[in-house]
N, C-alpha and C positions, 0 to 999 in steps of 0.2 A: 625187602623194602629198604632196610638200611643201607644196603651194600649199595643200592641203588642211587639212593640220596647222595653216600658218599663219594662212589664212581661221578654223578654228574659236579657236585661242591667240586674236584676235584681238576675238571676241567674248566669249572670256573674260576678257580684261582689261577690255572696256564692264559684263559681270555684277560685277567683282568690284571693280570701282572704282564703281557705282553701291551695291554691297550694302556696302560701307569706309562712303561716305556717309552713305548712310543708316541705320546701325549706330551710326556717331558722332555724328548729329542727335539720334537715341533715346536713344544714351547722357548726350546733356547734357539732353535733355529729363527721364532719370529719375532723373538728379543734382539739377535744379532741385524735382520734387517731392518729392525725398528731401530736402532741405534744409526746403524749407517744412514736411511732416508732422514733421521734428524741433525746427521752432521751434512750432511748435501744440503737439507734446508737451511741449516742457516749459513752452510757456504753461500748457497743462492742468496737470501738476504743480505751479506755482507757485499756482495758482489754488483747488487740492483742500488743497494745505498751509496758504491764507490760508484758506480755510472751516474748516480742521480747528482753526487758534489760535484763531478767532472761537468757535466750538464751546466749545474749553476756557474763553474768557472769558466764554463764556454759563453754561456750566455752572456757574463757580465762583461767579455772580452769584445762579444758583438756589439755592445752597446757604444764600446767605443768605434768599432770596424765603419757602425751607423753613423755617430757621430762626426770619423775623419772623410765619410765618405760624401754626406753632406758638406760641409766646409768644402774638400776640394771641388766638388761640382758649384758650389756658391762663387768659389775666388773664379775657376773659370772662367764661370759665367760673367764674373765683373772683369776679368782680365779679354776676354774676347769681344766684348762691348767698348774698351777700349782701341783695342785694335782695328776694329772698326772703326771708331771715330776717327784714328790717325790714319789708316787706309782712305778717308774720304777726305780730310787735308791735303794729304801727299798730289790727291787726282787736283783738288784746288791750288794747289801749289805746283805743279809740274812737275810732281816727285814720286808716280807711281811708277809701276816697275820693281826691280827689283829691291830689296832692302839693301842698307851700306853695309848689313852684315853678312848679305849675303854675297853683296861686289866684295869685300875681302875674302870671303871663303874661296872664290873662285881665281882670285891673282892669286892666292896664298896657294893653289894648287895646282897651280901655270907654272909659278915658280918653284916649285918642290920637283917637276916634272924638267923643266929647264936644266935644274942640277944633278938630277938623278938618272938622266934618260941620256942616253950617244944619240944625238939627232941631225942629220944632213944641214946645210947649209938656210933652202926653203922652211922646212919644219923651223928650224930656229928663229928665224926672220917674222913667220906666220906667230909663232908665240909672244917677240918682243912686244908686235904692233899689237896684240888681243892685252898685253899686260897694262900697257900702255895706253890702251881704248877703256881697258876697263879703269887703272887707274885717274884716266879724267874725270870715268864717270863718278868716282867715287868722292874726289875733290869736290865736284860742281853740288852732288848730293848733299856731301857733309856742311858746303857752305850753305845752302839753301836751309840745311835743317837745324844748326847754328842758331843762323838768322833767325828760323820759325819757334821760336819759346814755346808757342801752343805744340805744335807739333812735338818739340823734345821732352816736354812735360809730361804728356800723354805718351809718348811710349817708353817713358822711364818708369813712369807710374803704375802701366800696364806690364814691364818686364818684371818688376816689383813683384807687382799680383802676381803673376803667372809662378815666380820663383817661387813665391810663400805654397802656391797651389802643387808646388810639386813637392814642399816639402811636407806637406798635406798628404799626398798619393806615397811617398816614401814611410811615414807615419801609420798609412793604411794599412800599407802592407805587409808591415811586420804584425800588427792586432791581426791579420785576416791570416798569416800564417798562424798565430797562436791559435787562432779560435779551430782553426781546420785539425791542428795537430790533436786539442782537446774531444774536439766533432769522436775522430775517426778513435781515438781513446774509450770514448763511450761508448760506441758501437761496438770496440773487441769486448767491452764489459758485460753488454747488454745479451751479445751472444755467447758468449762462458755462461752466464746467467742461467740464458738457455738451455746449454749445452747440462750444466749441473742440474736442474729442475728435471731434465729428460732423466737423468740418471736416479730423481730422487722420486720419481712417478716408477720405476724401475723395481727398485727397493716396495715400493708401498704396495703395487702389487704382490710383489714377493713376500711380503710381511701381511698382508691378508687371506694369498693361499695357506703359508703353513697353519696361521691363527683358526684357519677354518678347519683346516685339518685337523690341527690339536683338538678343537671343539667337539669335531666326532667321535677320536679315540676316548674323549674323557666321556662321551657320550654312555662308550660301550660299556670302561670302565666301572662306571657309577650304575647301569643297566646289572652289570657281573655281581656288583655288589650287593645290589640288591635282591637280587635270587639268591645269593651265600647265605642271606641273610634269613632268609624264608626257609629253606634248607634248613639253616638251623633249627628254627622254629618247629620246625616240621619231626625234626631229628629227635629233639627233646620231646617233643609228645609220643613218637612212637618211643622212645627208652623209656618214658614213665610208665607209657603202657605195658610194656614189656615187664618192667618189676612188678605191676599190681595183682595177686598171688590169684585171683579174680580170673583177669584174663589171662594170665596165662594156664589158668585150669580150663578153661572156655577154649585157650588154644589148642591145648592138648586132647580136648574132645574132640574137638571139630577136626583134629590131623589123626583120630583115629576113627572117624565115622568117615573119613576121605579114602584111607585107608581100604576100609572093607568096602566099599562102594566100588574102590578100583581093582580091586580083587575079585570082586560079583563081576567086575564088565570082563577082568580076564578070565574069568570058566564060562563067559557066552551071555550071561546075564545084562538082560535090557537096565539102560540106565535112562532116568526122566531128566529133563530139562532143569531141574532143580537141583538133582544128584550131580549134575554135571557142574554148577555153577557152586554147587558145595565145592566138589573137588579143589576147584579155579582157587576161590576164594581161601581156599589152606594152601595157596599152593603146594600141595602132595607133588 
């Protein structure tokens, strides 16, 4: 009976010192992924909160982008309403057609053509009289529009606007490049963000397999330990039994009526159901 107890005590100290190990291997294994998924979290938080200031800096940049964008569609608007009134002048006064700024653009580039270009004889001749044509026309306009105050008022007033309106669209487009530059800043944030959270979903599974794993080793563990421990128990009552002078006179009977029983069966002697269970029970 002892030997027995102790042969199994003995493989449960092999279960429960193999399930101790491997319980504490798990366990640092799912301390180490619990550390890394808590520095990926709060990389990702670090990460969601530098997208979210870039955000506010984009936004505050739109406000102006809103801002210059309005005003230049306002000045337009008043700068085009002008233009219009002096377009329906001009038709009152005899002065549609083309604008005087536009009769110079065009001698201005008869004449660049004239100096720059080897041109036959006719070609030459054809250019003088077009410079010439157009420079009348440009006299007769500029006196007419001179003379018209309403008229040069009105498109002085509207180049004016128009000018401020493009210093407006110049103005624009530098806030609409910053807001763009911040836009597309937030988005490489948002998806790193991403990118770290995936890696930190990673880890948490990884740190809840081995945690579950460890759970069962120490499962076993503590299962080991507690059979050692009945064992024990068990150990110590057969050893006191063993010293009580009692039974072991009662043993030594019963290993000598096992004895002669199993000697009656070896000369042929029938043994009963009871004689048999004698035997068993001393183990003879």
């Amino acid at each position: 009976m002892m030997k027995e107890l102790q042969t199994r005590k003995a493989e449960l100290k092999t279960v429960s010192e193999e399930a101790k190990e491997k319980r504490n291997q798990l366990n640092a294994e799912a301390s180490k992924y619990a550390a890394e998924r808590n520095e990926l979290n709060n990389k990702t938080k670090e990460l969601i909160t530098a997208a979210q200031d870039i955000k506010i800096k984009r936004d505050e940049v739109n406000v102006n982008v809103s801002k210059y964008k309005e005003l230049r569609d306002e000045t337009n608007a008043k700068s085009n309403d002008l233009f219009a009134q002096a377009d329906s002048l001009r038709k009152d006064s005899n002065l549609d057609g083309p604008s005087i700024k536009e009769i110079r653009k065009q001698i201005d580039s008869l004449e660049f053509e004239q100096q720059t270009r080897v041109l036959n004889a006719k070609k030459e001749k054809e250019i003088v009289t077009k410079i010439k044509e157009l420079e009348d026309e440009y006299a007769e306009k500029k006196r007419h529009l001179d003379e018209n105050s309403e008229l040069k008022s009105i498109l002085d007033e509207a180049q004016t606007i128009r000018d401020q309106a493009s210093e407006y669209h110049a103005q624009l487009a530098v806030y609409a490049a910053q807001a763009q530059e911040f836009h597309e800043q937030m988005i490489t944030a948002f998806k790193e963000a991403d990118r770290v959270r995936s890696e930190s979903d990673v880890a948490h599974k990884n740190f809840i397999r081995a945690q579950e794993a460890a759970d069962e080793q120490h499962k076993v563990f503590i299962e080991a330990q507690k059979e050692i421990r009945e064992i024990d128990k068990e150990s110590g009552k057969v050893k006191k039994k063993e010293k009580d002078p009692k039974a072991k006179v009662e043993k030594e009977e019963n290993e000598k009526d096992a004895k002669e029983l199993f000697d009656k069966f070896k000369d042929g002697g029938k043994l009963t159901m009871e004689d048999l269970m004698a035997i068993q029970r001393s183990k003879y």
